[in-house]
PAVEXMAR-251029 format. One line per 5 residues: number of its first residue (from 0); their letters; for each residue x, y, z of C-alpha. Coordinates in Angstrom, 1 decimal, always signed. Each point is the difference from the previous one (the first is absolute). Layout:
N
NUM) A) X Y Z ~ ... .
***
This chain:
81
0) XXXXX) -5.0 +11.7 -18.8 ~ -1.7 +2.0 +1.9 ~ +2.4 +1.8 +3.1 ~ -2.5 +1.4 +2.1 ~ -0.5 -3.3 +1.9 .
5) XXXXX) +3.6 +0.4 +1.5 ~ -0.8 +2.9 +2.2 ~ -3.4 -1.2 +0.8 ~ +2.1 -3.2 +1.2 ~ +2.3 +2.1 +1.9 .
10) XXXXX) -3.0 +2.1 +1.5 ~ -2.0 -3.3 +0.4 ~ +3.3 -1.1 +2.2 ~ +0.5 +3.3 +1.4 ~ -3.2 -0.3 +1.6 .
15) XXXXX) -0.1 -3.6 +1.3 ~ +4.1 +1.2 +1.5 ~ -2.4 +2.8 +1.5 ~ -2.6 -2.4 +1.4 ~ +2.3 -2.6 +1.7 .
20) XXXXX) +2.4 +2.5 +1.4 ~ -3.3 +1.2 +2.2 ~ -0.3 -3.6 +1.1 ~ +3.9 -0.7 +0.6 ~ +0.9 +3.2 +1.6 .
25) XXXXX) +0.6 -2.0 +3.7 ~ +1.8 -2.7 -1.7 ~ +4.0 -0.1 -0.2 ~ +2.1 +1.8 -2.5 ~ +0.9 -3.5 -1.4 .
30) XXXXX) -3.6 -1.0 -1.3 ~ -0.5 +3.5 -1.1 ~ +3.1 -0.6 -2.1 ~ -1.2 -3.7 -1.0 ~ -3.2 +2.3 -0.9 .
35) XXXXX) +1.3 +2.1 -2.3 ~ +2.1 -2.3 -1.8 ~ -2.5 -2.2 -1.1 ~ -2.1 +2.8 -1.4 ~ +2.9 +1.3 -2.0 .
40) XXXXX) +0.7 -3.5 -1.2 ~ -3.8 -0.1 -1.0 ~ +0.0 +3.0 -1.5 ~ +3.2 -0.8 -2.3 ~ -1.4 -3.2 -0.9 .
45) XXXXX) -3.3 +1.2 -0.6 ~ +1.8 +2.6 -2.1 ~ +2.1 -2.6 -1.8 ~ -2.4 -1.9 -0.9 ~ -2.0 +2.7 -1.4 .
50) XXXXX) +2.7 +1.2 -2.5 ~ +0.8 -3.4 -0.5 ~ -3.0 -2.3 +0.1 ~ +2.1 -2.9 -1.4 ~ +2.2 -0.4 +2.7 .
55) XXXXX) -0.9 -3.6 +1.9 ~ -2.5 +0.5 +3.2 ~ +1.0 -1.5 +3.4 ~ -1.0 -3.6 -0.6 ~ +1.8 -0.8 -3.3 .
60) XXXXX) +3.3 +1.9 +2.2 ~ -0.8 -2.5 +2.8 ~ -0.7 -3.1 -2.7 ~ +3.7 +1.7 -1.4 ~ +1.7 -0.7 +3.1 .
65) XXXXX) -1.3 -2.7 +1.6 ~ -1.5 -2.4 -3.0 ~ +2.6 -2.3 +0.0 ~ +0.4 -0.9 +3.6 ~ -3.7 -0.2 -0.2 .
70) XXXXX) +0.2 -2.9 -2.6 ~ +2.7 -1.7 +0.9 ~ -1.8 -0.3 +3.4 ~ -3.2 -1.5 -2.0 ~ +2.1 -2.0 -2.0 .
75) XXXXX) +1.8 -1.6 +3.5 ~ -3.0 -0.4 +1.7 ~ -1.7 -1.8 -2.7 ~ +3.4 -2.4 +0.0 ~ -0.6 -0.5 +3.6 .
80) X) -3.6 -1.6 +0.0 .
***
């Protein structure tokens, strides 16, 4: 495993924090939190998924939570016609 691409993430995010905080320097405290958050959830799942390139990606976590509403809804309109 090669741990040099864990700073260059952090520097790659350091720098786009850098880049939008020129454009969102009028723009209330709250979206500049909302901001920042984000990137730091990016950058520790980006980092997550690095160490741990088996974890599920977003869609099978989506499929996860909502794949059996979204065949029981199938299934009921298909009864219905």
């Amino acid at each position: 495993m090669t741990w040099y691409a864990i700073p260059s993430l952090l520097t790659l995010s350091l720098l786009i924090a850098g880049i939008q905080w020129r454009w969102t320097r009028q723009a209330p405290a709250k979206e500049k939190i909302v901001c920042l958050a984000m990137l730091g959830i990016g950058w520790t799942v980006g980092v997550l998924l690095y160490i741990y390139p088996h974890l599920p990606g977003p869609s099978q976590l989506v499929d996860l939570l909502f794949g059996r509403i979204g065949s029981m809804l199938i299934t009921q309109g298909e009864a219905d016609s």
